[in-house]
DOVO-325187 format. One record per residue (C-alpha): x, y, z; chain; residue in three letters. Coordinates in nm, 2 decimals, decimal comma, padded with zeros to 4 digits, always signed. Layout:
REM residues N
       c1       c2       c3   seba   drense
        X        Y        Z      A      ala
...
***
This chain:
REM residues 344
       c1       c2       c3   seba   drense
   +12,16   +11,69   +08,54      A      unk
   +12,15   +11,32   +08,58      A      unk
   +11,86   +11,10   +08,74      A      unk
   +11,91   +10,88   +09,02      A      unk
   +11,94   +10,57   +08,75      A      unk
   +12,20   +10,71   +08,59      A      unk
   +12,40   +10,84   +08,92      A      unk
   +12,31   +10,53   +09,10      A      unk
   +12,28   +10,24   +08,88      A      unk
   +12,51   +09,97   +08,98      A      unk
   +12,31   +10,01   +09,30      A      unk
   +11,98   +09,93   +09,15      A      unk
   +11,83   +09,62   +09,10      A      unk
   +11,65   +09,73   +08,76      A      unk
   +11,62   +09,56   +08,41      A      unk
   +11,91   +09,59   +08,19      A      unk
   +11,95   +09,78   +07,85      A      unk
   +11,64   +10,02   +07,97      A      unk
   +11,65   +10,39   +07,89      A      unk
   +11,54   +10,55   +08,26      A      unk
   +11,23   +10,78   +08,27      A      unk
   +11,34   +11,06   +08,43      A      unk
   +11,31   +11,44   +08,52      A      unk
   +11,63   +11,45   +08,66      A      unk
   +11,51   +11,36   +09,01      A      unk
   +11,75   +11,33   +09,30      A      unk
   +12,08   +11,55   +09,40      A      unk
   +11,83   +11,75   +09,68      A      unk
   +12,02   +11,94   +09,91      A      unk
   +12,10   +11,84   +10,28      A      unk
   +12,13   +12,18   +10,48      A      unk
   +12,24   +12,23   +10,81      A      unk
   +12,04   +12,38   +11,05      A      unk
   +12,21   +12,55   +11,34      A      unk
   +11,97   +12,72   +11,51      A      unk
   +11,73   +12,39   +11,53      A      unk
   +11,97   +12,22   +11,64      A      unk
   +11,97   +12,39   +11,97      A      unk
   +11,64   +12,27   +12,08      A      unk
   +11,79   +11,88   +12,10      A      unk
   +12,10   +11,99   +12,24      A      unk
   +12,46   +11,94   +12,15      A      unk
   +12,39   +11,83   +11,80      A      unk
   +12,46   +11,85   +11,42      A      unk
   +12,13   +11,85   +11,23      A      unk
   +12,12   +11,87   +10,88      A      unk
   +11,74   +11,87   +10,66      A      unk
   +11,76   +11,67   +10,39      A      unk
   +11,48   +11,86   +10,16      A      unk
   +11,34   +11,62   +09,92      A      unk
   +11,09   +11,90   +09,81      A      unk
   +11,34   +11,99   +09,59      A      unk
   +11,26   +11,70   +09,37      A      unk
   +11,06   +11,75   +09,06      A      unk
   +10,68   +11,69   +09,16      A      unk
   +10,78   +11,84   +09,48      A      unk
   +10,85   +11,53   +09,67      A      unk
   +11,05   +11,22   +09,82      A      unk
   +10,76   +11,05   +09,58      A      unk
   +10,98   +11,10   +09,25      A      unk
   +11,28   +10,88   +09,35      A      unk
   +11,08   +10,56   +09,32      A      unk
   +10,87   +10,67   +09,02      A      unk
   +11,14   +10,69   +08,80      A      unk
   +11,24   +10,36   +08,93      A      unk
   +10,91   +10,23   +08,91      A      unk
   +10,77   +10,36   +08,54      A      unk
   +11,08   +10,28   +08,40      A      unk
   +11,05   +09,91   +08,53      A      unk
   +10,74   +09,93   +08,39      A      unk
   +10,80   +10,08   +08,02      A      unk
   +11,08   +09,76   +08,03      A      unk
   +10,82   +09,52   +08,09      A      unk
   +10,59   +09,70   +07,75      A      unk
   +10,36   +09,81   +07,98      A      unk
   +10,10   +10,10   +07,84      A      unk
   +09,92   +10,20   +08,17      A      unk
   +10,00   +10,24   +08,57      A      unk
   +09,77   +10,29   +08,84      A      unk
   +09,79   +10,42   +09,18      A      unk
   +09,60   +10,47   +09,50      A      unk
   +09,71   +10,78   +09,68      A      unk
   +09,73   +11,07   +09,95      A      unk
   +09,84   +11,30   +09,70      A      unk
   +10,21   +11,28   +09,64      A      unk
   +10,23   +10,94   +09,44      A      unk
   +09,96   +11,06   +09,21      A      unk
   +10,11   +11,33   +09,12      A      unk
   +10,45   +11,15   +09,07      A      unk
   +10,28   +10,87   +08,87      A      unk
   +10,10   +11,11   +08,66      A      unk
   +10,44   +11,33   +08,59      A      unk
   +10,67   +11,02   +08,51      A      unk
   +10,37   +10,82   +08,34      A      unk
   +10,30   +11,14   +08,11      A      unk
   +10,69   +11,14   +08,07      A      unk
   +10,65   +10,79   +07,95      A      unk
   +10,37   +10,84   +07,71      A      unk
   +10,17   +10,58   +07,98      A      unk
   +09,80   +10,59   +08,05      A      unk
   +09,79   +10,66   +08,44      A      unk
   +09,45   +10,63   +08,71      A      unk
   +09,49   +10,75   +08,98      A      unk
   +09,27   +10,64   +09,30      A      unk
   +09,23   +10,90   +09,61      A      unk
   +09,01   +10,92   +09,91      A      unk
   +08,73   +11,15   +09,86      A      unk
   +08,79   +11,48   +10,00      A      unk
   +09,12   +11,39   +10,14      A      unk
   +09,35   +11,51   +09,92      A      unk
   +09,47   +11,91   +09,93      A      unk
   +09,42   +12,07   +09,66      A      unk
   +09,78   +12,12   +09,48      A      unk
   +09,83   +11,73   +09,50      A      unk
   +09,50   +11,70   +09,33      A      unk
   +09,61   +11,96   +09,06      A      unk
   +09,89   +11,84   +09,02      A      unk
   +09,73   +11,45   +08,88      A      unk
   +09,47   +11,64   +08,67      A      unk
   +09,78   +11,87   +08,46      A      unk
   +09,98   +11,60   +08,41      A      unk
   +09,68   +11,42   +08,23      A      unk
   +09,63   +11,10   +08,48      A      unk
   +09,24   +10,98   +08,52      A      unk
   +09,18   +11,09   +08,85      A      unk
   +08,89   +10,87   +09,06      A      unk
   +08,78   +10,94   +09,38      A      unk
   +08,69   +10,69   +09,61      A      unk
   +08,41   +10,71   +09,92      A      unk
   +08,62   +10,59   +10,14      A      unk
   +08,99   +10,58   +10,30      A      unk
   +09,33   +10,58   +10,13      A      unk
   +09,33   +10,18   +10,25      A      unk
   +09,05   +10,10   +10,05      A      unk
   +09,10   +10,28   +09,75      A      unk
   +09,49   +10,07   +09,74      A      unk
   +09,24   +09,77   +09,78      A      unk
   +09,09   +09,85   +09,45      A      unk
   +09,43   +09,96   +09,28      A      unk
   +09,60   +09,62   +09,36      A      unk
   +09,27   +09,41   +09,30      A      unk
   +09,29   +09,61   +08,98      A      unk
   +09,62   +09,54   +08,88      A      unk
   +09,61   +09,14   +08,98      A      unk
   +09,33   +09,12   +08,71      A      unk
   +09,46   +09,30   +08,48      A      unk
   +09,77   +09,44   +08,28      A      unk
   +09,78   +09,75   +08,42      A      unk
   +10,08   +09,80   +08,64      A      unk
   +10,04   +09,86   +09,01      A      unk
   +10,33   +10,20   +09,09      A      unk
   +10,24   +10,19   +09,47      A      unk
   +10,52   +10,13   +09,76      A      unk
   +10,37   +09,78   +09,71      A      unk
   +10,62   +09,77   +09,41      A      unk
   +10,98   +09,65   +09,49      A      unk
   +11,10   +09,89   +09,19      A      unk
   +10,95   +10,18   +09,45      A      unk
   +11,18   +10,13   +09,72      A      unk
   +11,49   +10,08   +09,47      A      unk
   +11,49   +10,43   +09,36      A      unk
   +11,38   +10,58   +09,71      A      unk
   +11,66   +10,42   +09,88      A      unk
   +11,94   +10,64   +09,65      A      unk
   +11,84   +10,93   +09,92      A      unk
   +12,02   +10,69   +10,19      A      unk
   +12,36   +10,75   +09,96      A      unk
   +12,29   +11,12   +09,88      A      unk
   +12,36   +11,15   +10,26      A      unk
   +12,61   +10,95   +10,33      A      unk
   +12,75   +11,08   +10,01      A      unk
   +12,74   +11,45   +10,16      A      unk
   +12,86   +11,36   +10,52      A      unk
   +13,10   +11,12   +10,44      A      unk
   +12,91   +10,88   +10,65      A      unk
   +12,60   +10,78   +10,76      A      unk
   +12,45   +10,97   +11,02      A      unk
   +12,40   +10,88   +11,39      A      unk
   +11,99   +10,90   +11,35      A      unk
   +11,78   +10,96   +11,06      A      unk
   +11,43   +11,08   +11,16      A      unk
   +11,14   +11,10   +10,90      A      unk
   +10,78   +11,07   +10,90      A      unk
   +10,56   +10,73   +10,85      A      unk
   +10,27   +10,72   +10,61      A      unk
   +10,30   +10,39   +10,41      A      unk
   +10,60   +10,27   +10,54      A      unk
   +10,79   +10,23   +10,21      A      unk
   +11,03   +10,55   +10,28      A      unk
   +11,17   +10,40   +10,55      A      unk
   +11,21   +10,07   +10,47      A      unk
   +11,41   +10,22   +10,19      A      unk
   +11,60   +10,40   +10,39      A      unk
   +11,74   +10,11   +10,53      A      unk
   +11,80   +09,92   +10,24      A      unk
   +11,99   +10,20   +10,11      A      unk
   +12,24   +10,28   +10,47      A      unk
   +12,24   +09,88   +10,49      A      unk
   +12,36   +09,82   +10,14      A      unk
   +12,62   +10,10   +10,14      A      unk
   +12,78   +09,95   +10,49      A      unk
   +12,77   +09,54   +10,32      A      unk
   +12,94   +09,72   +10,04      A      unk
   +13,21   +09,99   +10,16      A      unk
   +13,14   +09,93   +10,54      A      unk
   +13,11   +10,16   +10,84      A      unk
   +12,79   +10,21   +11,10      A      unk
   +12,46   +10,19   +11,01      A      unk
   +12,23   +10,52   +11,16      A      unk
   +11,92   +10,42   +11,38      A      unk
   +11,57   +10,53   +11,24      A      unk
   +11,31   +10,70   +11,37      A      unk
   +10,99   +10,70   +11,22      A      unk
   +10,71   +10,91   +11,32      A      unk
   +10,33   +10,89   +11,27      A      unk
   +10,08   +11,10   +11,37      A      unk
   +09,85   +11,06   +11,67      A      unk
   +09,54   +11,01   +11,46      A      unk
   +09,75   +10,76   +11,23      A      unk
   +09,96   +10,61   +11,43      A      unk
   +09,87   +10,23   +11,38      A      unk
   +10,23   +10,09   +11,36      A      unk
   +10,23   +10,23   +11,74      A      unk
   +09,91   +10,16   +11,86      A      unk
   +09,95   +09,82   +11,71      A      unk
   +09,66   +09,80   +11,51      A      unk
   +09,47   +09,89   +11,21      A      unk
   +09,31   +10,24   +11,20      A      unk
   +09,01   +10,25   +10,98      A      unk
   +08,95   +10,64   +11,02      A      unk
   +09,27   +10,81   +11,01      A      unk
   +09,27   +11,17   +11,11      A      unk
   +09,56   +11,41   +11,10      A      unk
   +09,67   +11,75   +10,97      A      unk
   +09,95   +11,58   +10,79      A      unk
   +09,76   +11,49   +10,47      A      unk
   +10,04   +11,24   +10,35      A      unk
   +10,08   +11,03   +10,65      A      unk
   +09,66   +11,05   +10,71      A      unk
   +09,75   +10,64   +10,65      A      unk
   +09,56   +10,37   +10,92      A      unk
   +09,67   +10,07   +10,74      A      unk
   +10,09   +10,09   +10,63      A      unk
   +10,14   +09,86   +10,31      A      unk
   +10,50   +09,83   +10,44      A      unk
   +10,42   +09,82   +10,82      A      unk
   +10,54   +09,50   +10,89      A      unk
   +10,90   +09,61   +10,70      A      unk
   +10,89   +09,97   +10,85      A      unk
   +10,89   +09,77   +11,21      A      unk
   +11,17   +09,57   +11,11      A      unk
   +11,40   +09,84   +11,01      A      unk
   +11,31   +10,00   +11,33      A      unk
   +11,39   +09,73   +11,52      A      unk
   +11,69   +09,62   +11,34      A      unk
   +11,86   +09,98   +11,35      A      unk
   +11,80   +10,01   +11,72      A      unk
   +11,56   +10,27   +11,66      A      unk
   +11,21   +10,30   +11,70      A      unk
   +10,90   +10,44   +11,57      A      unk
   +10,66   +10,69   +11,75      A      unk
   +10,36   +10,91   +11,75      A      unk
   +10,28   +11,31   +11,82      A      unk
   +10,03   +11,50   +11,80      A      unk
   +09,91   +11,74   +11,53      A      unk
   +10,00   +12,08   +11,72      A      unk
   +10,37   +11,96   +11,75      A      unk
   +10,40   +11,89   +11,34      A      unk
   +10,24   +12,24   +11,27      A      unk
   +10,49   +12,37   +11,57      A      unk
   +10,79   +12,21   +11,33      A      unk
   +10,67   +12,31   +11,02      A      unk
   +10,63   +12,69   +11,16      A      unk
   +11,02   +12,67   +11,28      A      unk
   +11,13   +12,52   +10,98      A      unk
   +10,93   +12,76   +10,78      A      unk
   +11,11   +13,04   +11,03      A      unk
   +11,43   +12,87   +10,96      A      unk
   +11,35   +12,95   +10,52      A      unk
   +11,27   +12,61   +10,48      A      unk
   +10,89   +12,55   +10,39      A      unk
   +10,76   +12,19   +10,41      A      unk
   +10,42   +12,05   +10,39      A      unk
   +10,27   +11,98   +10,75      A      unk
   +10,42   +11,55   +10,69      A      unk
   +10,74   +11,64   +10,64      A      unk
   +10,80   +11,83   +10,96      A      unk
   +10,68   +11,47   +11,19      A      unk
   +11,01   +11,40   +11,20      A      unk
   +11,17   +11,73   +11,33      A      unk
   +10,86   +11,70   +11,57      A      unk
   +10,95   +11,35   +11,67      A      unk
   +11,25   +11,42   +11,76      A      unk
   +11,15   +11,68   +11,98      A      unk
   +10,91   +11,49   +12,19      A      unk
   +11,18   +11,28   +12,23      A      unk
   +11,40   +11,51   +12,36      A      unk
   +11,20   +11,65   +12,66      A      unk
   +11,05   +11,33   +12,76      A      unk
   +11,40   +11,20   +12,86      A      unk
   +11,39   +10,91   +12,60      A      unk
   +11,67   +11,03   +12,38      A      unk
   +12,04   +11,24   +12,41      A      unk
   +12,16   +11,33   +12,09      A      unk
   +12,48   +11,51   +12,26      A      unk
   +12,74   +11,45   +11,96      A      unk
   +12,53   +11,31   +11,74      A      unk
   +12,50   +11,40   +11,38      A      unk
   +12,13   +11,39   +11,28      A      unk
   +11,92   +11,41   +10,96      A      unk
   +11,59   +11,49   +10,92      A      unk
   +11,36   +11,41   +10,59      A      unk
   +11,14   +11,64   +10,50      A      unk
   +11,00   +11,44   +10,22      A      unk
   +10,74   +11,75   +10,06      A      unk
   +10,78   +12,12   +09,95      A      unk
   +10,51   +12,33   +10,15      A      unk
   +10,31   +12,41   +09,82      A      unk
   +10,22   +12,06   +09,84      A      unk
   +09,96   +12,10   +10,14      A      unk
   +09,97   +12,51   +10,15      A      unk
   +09,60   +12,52   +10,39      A      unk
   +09,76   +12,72   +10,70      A      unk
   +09,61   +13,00   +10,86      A      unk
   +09,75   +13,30   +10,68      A      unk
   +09,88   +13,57   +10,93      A      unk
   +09,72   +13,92   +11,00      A      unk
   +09,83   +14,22   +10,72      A      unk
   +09,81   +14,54   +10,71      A      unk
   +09,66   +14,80   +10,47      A      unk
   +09,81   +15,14   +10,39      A      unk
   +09,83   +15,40   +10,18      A      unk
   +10,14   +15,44   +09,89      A      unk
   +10,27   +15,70   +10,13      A      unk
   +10,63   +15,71   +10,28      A      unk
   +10,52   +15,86   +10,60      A      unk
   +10,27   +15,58   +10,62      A      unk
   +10,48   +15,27   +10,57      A      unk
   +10,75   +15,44   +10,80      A      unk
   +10,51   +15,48   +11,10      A      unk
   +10,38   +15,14   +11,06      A      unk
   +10,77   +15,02   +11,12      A      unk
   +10,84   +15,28   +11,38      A      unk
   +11,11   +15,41   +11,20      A      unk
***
């Protein structure tokens, strides 16, 4: 199956003449979701499941973009700070690429599949005693001294490839969207976003969706307006105080007549747990925006009555699998006993 460089390519600004680094990445499904939908009223929602992708996330879009900019350019090693899905991307496509890749996370702030994930694929993993913010201070301090090549958000080549999920849906719908909700960690995803909807209507026309973005309560510094130097959420991937792409995430906001919010934890793990109900498992990020537009909802704030919506869920649940297991039960390998446990 083809990459998002091959499939997408005249949309791309990349390097000419480059062989893409790929793992066939892209083509995730968009699935319609009924039964959510009634919670927001008379609406269409569709899930556009980027856990589908290779690593298991959104992350691998812009990575193939981004290494194979890099391999252009002759490089031999990429470095990354990270929550836990851009180091296992980097580490995948770099390893695809025959690259050396470090990767940078915030001590004890990773889960542990993310963290597995960096070590397999052979990337130097360093920890950092501090936030996510700081250890991206020392990638791009890194990188500005030396040749190796910087593969956060930071890098333009990032949002090129991440932006091909824009037409994957309005490939599938036949349009864009009315809203397209999604959750906000570093800001790159929906900036891209909006590239992506805003190139496709300056090319073939027709509307442009508005964005939501959702943070979490104990990250939400594009709401609050301010830096957060001790981010705390469940949601591992957005656990982000200081947005690399804030001031861009903002704009796209603003510009698609849309807006970006904050909710709680209980109201992510509330989304994921429906979602999960509803066969779809995500990691506890990737349900913010499901949550989002919840809280929207019942505050008054929104009316999606005839609205077609997607949501992102930009990881696969394995990503971040620490949930409370539920209750079992223990029996015997007797008939008699499994069918009294079911009252049948």
């Amino acid at each position: 199956m083809p990459g998002i460089i091959e499939r997408f390519r005249s949309y791309l600004d990349l390097p000419d003449g480059v062989d893409p680094v790929t793992l066939s990445e892209g083509s995730t499904p968009l699935i319609s979701m009924p039964r959510l939908a009634s919670d927001l009223g008379a609406v269409e929602l569709h899930i556009k499941f980027e856990g589908s992708n290779p690593t298991g996330s959104f992350k691998d879009r812009g990575m193939t973009t981004a290494i194979t900019a890099a391999v252009s350019r002759g490089a031999s090693a990429v470095i990354c700070a990270s929550t836990g899905n851009t180091a296992a991307s980097a580490a995948a496509y770099a390893a695809r690429a025959g690259l050396r890749c470090v990767v940078l996370l915030p001590h004890g702030k990773v889960a542990s599949g993310k963290l597995a994930a960096a070590y397999t694929h052979g990337a130097e993993v360093v920890e950092v005693e501090g936030s996510y913010d700081e250890a991206l201070g020392l990638a791009r301090r890194l990188s500005e001294r030396t040749s190796i090549n910087l593969v956060n958000s930071l890098n333009p080549y990032r949002l090129e490839g991440q932006k091909t999920a824009a037409f994957e849906i309005s490939e599938s719908l036949g349009a864009a969207p009315d809203w397209v909700a999604l959750p906000v960690g570093n800001a790159g995803n929906i900036s891209a976003y909006w590239m992506g909807f805003r190139q496709l209507a300056d090319l073939q026309g027709g509307d442009l969706p508005r964005l939501l973005g959702v943070q979490a309560s104990g990250s939400a510094s594009l709401v609050e307006g301010r830096v957060i130097d001790h981010p705390e959420t469940v949601a591992s991937a957005i656990r982000i105080g200081n947005p690399a792409r804030g001031e861009q995430a903002l704009r796209a906001a603003e510009e698609s007549s849309g807006r970006i919010i904050a909710v709680p934890d209980h109201a992510i793990l509330d989304a994921q747990r429906d979602l999960a109900h509803q066969g779809l498992w995500v990691e506890p990020a990737s349900a913010a925006g499901l949550a989002g537009l919840r809280s929207e909802v019942e505050a008054g704030r929104l009316d999606l009555s005839g609205q077609r919506v997607v949501c992102i869920c930009t990881g696969h649940g394995l990503k971040d699998p620490h949930v409370p297991a539920g209750p079992t039960t223990l029996i015997q390998p007797r008939l008699q006993d499994l069918e009294e446990l079911l009252n049948l």
